[in-house]
PDB file of N, CA, C and O in Angstrom:
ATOM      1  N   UNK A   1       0.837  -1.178   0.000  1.00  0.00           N
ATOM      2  CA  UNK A   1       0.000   0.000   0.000  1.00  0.00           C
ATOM      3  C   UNK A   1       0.884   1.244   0.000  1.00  0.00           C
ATOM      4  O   UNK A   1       1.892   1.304   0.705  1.00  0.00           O
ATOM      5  N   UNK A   2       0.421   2.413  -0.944  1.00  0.00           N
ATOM      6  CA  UNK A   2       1.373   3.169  -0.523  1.00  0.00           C
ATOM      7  C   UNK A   2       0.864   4.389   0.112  1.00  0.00           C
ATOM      8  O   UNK A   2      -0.274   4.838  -0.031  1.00  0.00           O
ATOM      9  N   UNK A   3       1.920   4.947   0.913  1.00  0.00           N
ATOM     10  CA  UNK A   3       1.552   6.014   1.978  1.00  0.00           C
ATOM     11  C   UNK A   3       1.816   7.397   1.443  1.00  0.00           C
ATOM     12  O   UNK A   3       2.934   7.705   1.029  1.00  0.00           O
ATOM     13  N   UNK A   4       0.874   8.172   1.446  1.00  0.00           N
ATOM     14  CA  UNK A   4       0.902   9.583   1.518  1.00  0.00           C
ATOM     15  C   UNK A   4       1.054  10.256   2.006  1.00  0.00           C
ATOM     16  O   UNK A   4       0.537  10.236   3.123  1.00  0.00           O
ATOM     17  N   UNK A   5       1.890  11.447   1.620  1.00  0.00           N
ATOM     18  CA  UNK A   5       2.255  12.248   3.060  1.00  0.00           C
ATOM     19  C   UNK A   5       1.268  13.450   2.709  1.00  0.00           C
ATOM     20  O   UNK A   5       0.628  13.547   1.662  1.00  0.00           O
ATOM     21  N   UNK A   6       1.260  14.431   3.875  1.00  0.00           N
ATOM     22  CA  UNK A   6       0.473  15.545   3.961  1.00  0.00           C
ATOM     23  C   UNK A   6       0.483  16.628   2.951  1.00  0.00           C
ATOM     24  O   UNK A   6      -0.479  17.300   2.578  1.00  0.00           O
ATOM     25  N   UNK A   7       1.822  16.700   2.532  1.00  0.00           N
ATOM     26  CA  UNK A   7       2.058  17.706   1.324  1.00  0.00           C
ATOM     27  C   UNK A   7       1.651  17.140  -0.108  1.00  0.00           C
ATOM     28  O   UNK A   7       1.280  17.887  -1.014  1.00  0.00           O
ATOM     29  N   UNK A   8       1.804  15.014  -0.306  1.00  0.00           N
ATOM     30  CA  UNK A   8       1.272  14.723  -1.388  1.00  0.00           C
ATOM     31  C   UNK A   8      -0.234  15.104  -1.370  1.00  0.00           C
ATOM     32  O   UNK A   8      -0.862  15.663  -2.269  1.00  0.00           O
ATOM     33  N   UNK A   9      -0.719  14.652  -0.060  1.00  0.00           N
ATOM     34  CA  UNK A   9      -2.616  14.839   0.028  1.00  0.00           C
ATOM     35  C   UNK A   9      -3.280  16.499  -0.192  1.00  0.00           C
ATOM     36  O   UNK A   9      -4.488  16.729  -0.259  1.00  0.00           O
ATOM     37  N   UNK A  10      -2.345  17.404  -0.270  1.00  0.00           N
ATOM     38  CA  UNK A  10      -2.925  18.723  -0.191  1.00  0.00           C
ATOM     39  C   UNK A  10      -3.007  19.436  -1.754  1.00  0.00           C
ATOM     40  O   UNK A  10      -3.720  20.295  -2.272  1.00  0.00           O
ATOM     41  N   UNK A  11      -1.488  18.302  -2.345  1.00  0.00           N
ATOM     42  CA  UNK A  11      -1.082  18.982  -3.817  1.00  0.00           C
ATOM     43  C   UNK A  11      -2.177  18.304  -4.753  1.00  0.00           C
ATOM     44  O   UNK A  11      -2.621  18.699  -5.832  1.00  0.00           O
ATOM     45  N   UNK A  12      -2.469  17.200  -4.037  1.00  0.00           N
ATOM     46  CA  UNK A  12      -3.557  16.311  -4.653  1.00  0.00           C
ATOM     47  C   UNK A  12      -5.693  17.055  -4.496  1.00  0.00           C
ATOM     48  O   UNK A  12      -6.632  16.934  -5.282  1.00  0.00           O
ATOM     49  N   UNK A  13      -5.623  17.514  -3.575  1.00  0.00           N
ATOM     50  CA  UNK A  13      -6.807  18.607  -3.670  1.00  0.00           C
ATOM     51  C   UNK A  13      -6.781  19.369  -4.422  1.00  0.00           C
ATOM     52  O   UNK A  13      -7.601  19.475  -5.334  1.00  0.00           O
ATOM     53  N   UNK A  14      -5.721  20.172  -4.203  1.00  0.00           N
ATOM     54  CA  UNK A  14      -5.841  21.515  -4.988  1.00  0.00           C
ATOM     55  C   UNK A  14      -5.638  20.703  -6.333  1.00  0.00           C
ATOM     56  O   UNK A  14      -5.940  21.678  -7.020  1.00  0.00           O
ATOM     57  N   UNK A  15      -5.411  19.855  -7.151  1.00  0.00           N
ATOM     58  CA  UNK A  15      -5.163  19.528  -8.479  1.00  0.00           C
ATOM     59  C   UNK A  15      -6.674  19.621  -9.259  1.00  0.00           C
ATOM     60  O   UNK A  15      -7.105  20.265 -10.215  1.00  0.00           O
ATOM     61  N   UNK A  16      -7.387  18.354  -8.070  1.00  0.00           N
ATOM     62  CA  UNK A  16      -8.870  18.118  -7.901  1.00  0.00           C
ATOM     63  C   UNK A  16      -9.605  19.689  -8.294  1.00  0.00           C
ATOM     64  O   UNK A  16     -10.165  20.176  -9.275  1.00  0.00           O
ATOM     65  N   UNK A  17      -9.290  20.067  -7.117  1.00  0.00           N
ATOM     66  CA  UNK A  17     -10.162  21.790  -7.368  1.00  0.00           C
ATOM     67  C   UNK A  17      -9.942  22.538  -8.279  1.00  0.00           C
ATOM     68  O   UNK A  17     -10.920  23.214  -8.598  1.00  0.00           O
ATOM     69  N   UNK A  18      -8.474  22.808  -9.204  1.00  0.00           N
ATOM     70  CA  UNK A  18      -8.275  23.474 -10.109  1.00  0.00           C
ATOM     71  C   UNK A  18      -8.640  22.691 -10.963  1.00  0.00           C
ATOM     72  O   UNK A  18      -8.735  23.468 -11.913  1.00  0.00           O
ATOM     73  N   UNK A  19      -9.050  21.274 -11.525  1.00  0.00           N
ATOM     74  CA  UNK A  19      -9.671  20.839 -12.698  1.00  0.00           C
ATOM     75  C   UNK A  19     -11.406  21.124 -12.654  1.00  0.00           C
ATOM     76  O   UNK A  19     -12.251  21.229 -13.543  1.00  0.00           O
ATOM     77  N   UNK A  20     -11.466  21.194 -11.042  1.00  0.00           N
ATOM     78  CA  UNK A  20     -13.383  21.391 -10.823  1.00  0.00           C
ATOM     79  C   UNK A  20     -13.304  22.442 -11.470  1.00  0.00           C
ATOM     80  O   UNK A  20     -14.318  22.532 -12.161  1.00  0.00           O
ATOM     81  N   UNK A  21     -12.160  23.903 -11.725  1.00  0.00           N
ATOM     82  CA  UNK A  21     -12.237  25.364 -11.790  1.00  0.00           C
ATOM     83  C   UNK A  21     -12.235  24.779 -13.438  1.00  0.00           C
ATOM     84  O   UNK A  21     -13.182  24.870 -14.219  1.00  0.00           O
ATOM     85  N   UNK A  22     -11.126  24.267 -13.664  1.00  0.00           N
ATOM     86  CA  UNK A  22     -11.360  24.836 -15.609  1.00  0.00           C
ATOM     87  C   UNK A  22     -12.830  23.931 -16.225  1.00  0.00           C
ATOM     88  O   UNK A  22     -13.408  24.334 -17.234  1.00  0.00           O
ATOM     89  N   UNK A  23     -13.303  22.691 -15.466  1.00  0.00           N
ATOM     90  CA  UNK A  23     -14.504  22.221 -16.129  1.00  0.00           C
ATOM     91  C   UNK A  23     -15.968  23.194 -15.424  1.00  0.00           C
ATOM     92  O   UNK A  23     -17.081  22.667 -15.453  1.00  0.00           O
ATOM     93  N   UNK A  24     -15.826  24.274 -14.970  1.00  0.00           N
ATOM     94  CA  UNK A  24     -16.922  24.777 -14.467  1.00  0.00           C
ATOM     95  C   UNK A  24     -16.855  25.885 -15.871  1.00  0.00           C
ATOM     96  O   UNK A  24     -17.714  26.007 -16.745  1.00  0.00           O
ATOM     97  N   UNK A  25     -15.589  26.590 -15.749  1.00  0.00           N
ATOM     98  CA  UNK A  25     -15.187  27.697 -16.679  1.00  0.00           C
ATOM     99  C   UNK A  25     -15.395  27.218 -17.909  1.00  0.00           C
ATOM    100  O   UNK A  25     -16.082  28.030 -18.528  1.00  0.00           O
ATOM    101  N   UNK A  26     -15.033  25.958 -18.780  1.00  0.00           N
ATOM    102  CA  UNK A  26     -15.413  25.553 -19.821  1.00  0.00           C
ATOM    103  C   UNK A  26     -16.916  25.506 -20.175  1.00  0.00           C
ATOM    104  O   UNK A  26     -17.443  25.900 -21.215  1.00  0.00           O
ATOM    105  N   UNK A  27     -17.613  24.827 -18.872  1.00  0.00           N
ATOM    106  CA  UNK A  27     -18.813  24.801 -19.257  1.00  0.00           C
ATOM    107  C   UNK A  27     -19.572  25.833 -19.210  1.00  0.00           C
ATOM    108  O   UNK A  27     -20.562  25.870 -19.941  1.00  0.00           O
ATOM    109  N   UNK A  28     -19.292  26.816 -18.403  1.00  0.00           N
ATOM    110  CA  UNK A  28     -20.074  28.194 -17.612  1.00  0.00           C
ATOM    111  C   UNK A  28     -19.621  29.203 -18.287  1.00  0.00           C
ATOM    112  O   UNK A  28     -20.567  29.879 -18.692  1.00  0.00           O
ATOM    113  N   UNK A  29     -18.320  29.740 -18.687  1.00  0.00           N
ATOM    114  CA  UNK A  29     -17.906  30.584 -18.863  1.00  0.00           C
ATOM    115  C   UNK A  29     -17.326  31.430 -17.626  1.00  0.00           C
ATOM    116  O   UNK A  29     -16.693  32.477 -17.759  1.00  0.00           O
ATOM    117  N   UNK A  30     -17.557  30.980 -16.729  1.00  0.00           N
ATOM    118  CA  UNK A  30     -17.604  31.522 -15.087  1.00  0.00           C
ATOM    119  C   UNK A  30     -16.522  30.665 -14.063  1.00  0.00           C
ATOM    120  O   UNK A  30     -16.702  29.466 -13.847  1.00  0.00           O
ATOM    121  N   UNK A  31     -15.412  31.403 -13.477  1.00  0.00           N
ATOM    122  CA  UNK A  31     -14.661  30.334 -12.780  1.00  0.00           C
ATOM    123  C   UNK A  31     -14.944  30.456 -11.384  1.00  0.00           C
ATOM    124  O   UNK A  31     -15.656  31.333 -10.894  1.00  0.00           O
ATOM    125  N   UNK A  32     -14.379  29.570 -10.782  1.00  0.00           N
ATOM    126  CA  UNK A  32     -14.725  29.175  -9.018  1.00  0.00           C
ATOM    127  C   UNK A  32     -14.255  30.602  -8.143  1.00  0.00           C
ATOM    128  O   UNK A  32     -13.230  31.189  -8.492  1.00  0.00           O
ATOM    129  N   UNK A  33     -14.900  30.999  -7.240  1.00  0.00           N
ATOM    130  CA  UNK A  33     -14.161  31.831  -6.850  1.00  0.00           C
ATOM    131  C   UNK A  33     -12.973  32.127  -6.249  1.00  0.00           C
ATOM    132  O   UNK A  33     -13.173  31.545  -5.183  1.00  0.00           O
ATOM    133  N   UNK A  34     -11.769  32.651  -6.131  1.00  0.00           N
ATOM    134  CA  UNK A  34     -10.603  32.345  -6.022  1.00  0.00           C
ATOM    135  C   UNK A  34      -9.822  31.194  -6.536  1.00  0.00           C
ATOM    136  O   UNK A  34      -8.847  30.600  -6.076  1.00  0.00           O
ATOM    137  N   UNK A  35     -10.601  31.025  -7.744  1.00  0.00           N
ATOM    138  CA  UNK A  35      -9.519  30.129  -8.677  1.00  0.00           C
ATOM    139  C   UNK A  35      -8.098  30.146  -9.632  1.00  0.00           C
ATOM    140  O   UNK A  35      -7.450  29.280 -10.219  1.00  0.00           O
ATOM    141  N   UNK A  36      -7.992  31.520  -9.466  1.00  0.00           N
ATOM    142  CA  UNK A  36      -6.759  31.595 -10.022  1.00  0.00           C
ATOM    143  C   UNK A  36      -5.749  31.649  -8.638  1.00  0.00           C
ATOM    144  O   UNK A  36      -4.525  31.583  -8.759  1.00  0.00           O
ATOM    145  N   UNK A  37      -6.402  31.774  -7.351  1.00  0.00           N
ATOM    146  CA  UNK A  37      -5.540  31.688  -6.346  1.00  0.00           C
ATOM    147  C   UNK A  37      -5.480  30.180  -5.894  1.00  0.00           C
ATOM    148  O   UNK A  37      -4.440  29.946  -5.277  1.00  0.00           O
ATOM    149  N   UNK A  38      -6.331  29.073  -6.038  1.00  0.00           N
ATOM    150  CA  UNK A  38      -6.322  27.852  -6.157  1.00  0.00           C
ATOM    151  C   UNK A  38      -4.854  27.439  -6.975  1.00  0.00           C
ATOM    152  O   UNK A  38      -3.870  26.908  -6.459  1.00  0.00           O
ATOM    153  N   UNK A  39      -5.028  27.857  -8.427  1.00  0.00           N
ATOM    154  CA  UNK A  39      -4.134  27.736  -9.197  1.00  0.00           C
ATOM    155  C   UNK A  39      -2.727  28.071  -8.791  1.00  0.00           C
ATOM    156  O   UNK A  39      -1.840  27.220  -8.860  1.00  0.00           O
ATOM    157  N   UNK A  40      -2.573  28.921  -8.497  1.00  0.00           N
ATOM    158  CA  UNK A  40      -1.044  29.628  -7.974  1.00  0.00           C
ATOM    159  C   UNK A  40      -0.656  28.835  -6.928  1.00  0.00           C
ATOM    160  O   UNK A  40       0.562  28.701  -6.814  1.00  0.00           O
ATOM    161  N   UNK A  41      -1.619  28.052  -5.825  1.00  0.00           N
ATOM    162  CA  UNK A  41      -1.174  27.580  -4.761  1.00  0.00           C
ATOM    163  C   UNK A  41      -1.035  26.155  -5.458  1.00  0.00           C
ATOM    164  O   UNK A  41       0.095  25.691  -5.313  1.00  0.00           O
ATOM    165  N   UNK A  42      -2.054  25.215  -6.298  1.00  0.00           N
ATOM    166  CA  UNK A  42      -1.458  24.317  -6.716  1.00  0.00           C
ATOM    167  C   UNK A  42       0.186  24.161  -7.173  1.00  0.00           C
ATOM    168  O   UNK A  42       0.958  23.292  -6.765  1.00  0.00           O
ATOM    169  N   UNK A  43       0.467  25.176  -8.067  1.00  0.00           N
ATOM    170  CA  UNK A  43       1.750  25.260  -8.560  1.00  0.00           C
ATOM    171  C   UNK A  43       2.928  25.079  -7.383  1.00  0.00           C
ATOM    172  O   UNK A  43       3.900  24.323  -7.394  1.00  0.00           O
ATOM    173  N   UNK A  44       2.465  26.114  -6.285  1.00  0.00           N
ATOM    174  CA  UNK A  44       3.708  26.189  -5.306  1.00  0.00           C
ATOM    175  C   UNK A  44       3.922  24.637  -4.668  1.00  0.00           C
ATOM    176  O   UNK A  44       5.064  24.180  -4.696  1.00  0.00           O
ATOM    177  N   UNK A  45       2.996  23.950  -4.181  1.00  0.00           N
ATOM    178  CA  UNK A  45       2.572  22.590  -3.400  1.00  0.00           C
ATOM    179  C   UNK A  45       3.323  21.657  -4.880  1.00  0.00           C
ATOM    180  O   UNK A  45       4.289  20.998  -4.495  1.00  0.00           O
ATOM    181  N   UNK A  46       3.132  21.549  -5.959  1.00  0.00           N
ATOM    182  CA  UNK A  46       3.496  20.950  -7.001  1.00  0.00           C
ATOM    183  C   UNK A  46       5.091  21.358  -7.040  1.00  0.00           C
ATOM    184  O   UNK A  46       5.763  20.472  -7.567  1.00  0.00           O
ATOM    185  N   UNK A  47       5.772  22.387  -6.644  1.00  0.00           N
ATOM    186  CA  UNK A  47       7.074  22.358  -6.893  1.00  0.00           C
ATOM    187  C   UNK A  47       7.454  21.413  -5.480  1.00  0.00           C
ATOM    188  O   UNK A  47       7.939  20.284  -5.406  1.00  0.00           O
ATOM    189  N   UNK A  48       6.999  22.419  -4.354  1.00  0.00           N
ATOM    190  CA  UNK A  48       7.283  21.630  -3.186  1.00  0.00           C
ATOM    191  C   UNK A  48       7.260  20.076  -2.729  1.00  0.00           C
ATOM    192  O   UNK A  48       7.943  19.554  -1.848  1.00  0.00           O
ATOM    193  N   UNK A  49       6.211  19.433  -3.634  1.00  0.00           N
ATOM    194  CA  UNK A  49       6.051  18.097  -3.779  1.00  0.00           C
ATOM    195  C   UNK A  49       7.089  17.190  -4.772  1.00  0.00           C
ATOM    196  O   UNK A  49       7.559  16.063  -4.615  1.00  0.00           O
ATOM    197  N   UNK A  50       7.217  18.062  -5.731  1.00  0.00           N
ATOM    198  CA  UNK A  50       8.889  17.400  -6.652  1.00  0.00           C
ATOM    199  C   UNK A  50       9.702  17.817  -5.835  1.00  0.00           C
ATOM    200  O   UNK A  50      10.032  16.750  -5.316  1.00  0.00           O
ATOM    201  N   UNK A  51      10.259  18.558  -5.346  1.00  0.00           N
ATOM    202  CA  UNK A  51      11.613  19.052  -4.720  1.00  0.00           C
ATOM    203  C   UNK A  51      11.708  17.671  -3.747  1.00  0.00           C
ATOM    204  O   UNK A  51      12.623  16.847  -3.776  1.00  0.00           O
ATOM    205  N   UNK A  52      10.408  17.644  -2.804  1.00  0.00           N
ATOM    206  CA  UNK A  52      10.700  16.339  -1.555  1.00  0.00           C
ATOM    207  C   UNK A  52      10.794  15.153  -2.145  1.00  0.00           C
ATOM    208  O   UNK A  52      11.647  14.407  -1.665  1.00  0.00           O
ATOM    209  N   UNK A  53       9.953  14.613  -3.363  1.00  0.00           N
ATOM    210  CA  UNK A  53      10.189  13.500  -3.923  1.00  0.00           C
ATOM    211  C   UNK A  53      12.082  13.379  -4.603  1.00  0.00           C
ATOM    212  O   UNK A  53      12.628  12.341  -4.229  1.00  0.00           O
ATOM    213  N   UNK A  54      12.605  13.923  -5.118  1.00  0.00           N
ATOM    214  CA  UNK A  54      13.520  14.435  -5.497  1.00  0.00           C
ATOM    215  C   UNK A  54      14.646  14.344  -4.447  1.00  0.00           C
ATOM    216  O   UNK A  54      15.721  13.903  -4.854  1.00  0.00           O
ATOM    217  N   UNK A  55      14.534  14.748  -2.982  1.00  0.00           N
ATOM    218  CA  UNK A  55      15.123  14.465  -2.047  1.00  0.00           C
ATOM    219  C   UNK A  55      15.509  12.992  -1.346  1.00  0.00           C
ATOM    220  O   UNK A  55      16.482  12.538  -0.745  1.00  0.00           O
ATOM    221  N   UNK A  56      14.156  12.493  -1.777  1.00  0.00           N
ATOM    222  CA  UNK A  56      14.213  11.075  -1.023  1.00  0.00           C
ATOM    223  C   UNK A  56      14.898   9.806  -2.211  1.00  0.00           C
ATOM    224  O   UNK A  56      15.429   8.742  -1.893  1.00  0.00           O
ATOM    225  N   UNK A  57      14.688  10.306  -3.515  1.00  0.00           N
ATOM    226  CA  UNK A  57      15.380   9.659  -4.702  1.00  0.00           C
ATOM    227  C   UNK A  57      16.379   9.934  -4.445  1.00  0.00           C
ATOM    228  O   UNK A  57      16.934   8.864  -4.195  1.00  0.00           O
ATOM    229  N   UNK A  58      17.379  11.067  -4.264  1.00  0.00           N
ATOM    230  CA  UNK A  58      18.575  10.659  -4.214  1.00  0.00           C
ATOM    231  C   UNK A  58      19.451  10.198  -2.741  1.00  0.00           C
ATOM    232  O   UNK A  58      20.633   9.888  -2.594  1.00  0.00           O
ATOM    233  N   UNK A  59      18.387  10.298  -1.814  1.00  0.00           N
ATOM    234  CA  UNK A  59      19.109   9.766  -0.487  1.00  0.00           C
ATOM    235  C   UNK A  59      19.350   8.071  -0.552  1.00  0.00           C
ATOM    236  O   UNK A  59      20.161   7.359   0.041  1.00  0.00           O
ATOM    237  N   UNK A  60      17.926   7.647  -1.866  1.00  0.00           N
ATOM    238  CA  UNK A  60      18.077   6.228  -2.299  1.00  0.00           C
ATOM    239  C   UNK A  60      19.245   5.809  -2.562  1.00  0.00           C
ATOM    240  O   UNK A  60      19.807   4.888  -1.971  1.00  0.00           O
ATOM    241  N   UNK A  61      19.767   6.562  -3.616  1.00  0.00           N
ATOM    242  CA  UNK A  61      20.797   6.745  -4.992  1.00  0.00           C
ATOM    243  C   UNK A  61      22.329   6.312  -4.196  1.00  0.00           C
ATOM    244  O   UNK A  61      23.148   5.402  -4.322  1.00  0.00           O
ATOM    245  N   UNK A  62      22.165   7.609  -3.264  1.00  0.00           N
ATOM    246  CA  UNK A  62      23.204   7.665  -2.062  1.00  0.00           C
ATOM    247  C   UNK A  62      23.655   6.498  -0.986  1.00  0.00           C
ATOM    248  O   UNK A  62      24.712   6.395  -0.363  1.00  0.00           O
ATOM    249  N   UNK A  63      22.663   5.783  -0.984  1.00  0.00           N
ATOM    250  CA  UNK A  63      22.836   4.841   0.026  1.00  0.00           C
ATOM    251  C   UNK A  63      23.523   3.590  -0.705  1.00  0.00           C
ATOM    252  O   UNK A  63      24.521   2.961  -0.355  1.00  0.00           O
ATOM    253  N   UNK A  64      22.336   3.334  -2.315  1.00  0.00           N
ATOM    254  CA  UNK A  64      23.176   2.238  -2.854  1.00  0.00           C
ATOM    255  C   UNK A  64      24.394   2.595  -3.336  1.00  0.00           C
ATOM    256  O   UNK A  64      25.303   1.829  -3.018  1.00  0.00           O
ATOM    257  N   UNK A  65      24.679   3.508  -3.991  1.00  0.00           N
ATOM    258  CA  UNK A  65      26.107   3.927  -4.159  1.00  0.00           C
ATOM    259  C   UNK A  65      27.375   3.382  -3.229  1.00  0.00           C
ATOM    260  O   UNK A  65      28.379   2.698  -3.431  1.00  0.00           O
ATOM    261  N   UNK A  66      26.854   3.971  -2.252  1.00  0.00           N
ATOM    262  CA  UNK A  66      27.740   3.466  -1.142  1.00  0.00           C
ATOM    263  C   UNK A  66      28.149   1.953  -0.988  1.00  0.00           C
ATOM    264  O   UNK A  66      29.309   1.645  -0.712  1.00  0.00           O
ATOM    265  N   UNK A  67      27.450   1.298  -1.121  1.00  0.00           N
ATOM    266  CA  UNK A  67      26.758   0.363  -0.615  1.00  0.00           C
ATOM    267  C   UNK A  67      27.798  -0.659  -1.821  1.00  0.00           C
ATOM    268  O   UNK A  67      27.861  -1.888  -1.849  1.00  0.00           O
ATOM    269  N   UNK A  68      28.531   0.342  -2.739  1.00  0.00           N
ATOM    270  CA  UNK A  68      29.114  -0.485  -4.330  1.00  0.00           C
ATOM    271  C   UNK A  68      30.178  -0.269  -3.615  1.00  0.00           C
ATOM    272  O   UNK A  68      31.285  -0.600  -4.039  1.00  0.00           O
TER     273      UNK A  68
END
Protein backbone atom coordinates (compact mmCIF):
# COMPACT_ATOMS: atom_id res chain seq x y z
CA UNK A 1 0.00 0.00 0.00
CA UNK A 2 1.37 3.17 -0.52
CA UNK A 3 1.55 6.01 1.98
CA UNK A 4 0.90 9.58 1.52
CA UNK A 5 2.25 12.25 3.06
CA UNK A 6 0.47 15.54 3.96
CA UNK A 7 2.06 17.71 1.32
CA UNK A 8 1.27 14.72 -1.39
CA UNK A 9 -2.62 14.84 0.03
CA UNK A 10 -2.93 18.72 -0.19
CA UNK A 11 -1.08 18.98 -3.82
CA UNK A 12 -3.56 16.31 -4.65
CA UNK A 13 -6.81 18.61 -3.67
CA UNK A 14 -5.84 21.52 -4.99
CA UNK A 15 -5.16 19.53 -8.48
CA UNK A 16 -8.87 18.12 -7.90
CA UNK A 17 -10.16 21.79 -7.37
CA UNK A 18 -8.28 23.47 -10.11
CA UNK A 19 -9.67 20.84 -12.70
CA UNK A 20 -13.38 21.39 -10.82
CA UNK A 21 -12.24 25.36 -11.79
CA UNK A 22 -11.36 24.84 -15.61
CA UNK A 23 -14.50 22.22 -16.13
CA UNK A 24 -16.92 24.78 -14.47
CA UNK A 25 -15.19 27.70 -16.68
CA UNK A 26 -15.41 25.55 -19.82
CA UNK A 27 -18.81 24.80 -19.26
CA UNK A 28 -20.07 28.19 -17.61
CA UNK A 29 -17.91 30.58 -18.86
CA UNK A 30 -17.60 31.52 -15.09
CA UNK A 31 -14.66 30.33 -12.78
CA UNK A 32 -14.72 29.17 -9.02
CA UNK A 33 -14.16 31.83 -6.85
CA UNK A 34 -10.60 32.35 -6.02
CA UNK A 35 -9.52 30.13 -8.68
CA UNK A 36 -6.76 31.60 -10.02
CA UNK A 37 -5.54 31.69 -6.35
CA UNK A 38 -6.32 27.85 -6.16
CA UNK A 39 -4.13 27.74 -9.20
CA UNK A 40 -1.04 29.63 -7.97
CA UNK A 41 -1.17 27.58 -4.76
CA UNK A 42 -1.46 24.32 -6.72
CA UNK A 43 1.75 25.26 -8.56
CA UNK A 44 3.71 26.19 -5.31
CA UNK A 45 2.57 22.59 -3.40
CA UNK A 46 3.50 20.95 -7.00
CA UNK A 47 7.07 22.36 -6.89
CA UNK A 48 7.28 21.63 -3.19
CA UNK A 49 6.05 18.10 -3.78
CA UNK A 50 8.89 17.40 -6.65
CA UNK A 51 11.61 19.05 -4.72
CA UNK A 52 10.70 16.34 -1.55
CA UNK A 53 10.19 13.50 -3.92
CA UNK A 54 13.52 14.43 -5.50
CA UNK A 55 15.12 14.46 -2.05
CA UNK A 56 14.21 11.08 -1.02
CA UNK A 57 15.38 9.66 -4.70
CA UNK A 58 18.57 10.66 -4.21
CA UNK A 59 19.11 9.77 -0.49
CA UNK A 60 18.08 6.23 -2.30
CA UNK A 61 20.80 6.74 -4.99
CA UNK A 62 23.20 7.66 -2.06
CA UNK A 63 22.84 4.84 0.03
CA UNK A 64 23.18 2.24 -2.85
CA UNK A 65 26.11 3.93 -4.16
CA UNK A 66 27.74 3.47 -1.14
CA UNK A 67 26.76 0.36 -0.61
CA UNK A 68 29.11 -0.49 -4.33
Amino acid sequence: MIRITRLQRITLVLFVIVVANWVVMSATGYSLLGGDLFTLFFIVFLVLTTIALAAAVMRKVRCRVRKL
